[in-house]
C-alpha positions as MATLAB code, in Angstrom:
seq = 'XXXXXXXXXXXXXXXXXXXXXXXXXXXXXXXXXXXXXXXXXXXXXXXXXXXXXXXXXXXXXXXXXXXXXXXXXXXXXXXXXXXXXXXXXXXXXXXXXXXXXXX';
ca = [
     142.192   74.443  179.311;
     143.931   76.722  181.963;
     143.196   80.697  181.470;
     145.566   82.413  181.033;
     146.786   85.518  182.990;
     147.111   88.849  182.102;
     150.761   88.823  182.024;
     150.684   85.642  179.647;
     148.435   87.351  177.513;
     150.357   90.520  177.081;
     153.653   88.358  176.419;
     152.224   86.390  173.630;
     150.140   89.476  171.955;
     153.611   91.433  172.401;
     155.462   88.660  170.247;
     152.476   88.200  167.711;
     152.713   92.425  167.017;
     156.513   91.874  166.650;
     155.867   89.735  164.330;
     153.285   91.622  162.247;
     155.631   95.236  162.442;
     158.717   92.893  161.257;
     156.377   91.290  158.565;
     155.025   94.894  157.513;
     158.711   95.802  157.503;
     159.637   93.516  154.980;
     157.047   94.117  153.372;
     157.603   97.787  153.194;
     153.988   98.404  154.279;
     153.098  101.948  155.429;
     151.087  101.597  159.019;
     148.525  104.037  159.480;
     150.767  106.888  161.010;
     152.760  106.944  157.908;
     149.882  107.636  156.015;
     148.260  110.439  157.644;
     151.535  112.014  158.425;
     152.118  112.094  154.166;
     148.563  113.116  153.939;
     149.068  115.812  156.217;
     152.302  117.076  154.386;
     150.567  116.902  151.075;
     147.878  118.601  152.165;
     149.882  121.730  153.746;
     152.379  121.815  151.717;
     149.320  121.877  148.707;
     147.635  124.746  150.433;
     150.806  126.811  150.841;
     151.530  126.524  147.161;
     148.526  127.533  146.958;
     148.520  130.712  148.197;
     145.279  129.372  150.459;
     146.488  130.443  154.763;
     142.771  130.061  154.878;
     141.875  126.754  154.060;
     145.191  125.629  156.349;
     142.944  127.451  159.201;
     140.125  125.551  158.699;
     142.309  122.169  158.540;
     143.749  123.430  162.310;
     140.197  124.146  163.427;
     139.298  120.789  162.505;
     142.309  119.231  163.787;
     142.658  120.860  166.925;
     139.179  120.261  167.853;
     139.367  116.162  167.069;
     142.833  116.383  169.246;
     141.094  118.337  172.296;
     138.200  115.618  171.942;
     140.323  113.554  172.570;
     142.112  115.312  175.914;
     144.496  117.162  174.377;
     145.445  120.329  175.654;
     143.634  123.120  172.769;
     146.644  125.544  173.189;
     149.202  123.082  173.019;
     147.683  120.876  169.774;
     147.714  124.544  168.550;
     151.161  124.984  169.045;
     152.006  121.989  167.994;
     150.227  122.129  164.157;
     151.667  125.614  163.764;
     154.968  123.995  164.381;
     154.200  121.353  161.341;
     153.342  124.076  159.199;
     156.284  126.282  159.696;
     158.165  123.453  159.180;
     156.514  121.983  156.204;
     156.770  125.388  154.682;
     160.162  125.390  154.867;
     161.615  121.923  154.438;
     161.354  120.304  151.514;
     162.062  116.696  153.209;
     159.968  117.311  156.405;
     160.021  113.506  157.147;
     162.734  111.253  158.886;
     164.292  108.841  157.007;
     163.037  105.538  156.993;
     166.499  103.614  157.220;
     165.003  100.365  156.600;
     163.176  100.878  153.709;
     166.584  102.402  151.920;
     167.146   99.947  149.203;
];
């Protein structure tokens, strides 16, 4: 059996995750992003009801630091959760809608 090349490879593993995001689609599966981004509101949104900025700077600490493990710029990941929660505090639909999932 011939081996294939790299571009073969990524041409057929392109078309088989097509075909498992357009299966999860229909499905109405939630991918991993979708989960943690929901966790994340719930979580913020929680705290802020709470009346608790402290535990929100603990989640940022521990954020921040797992996103500048992995390379991220500290000030900017900073800057970039603040955003969230100013925006989660505010918005009471912080999420795009999903067009496909509308019934």
């Amino acid at each position: 059996m011939a081996r294939q090349t790299d571009d073969e490879w990524k041409a057929r593993q392109k078309k088989r995750q097509q075909r498992l995001r357009d299966r999860h689609r229909a499905e109405r599966r939630p991918d991993r992003d979708d989960v943690a981004r929901a966790l994340l509101v719930w979580t913020i949104t929680s705290y802020l009801e709470q009346g608790r900025p402290e535990w929100i700077e603990e989640l940022a600490d521990a954020v921040i630091g797992l996103l500048v493990d992995q390379g991220f710029d500290e000030r900017a990941a900073d800057e970039v959760f603040d955003d969230l929660v100013e925006r989660y505090a505010r918005d009471d639909q912080p999420f795009r809608r999903k067009v496909h999932l509308r019934a």
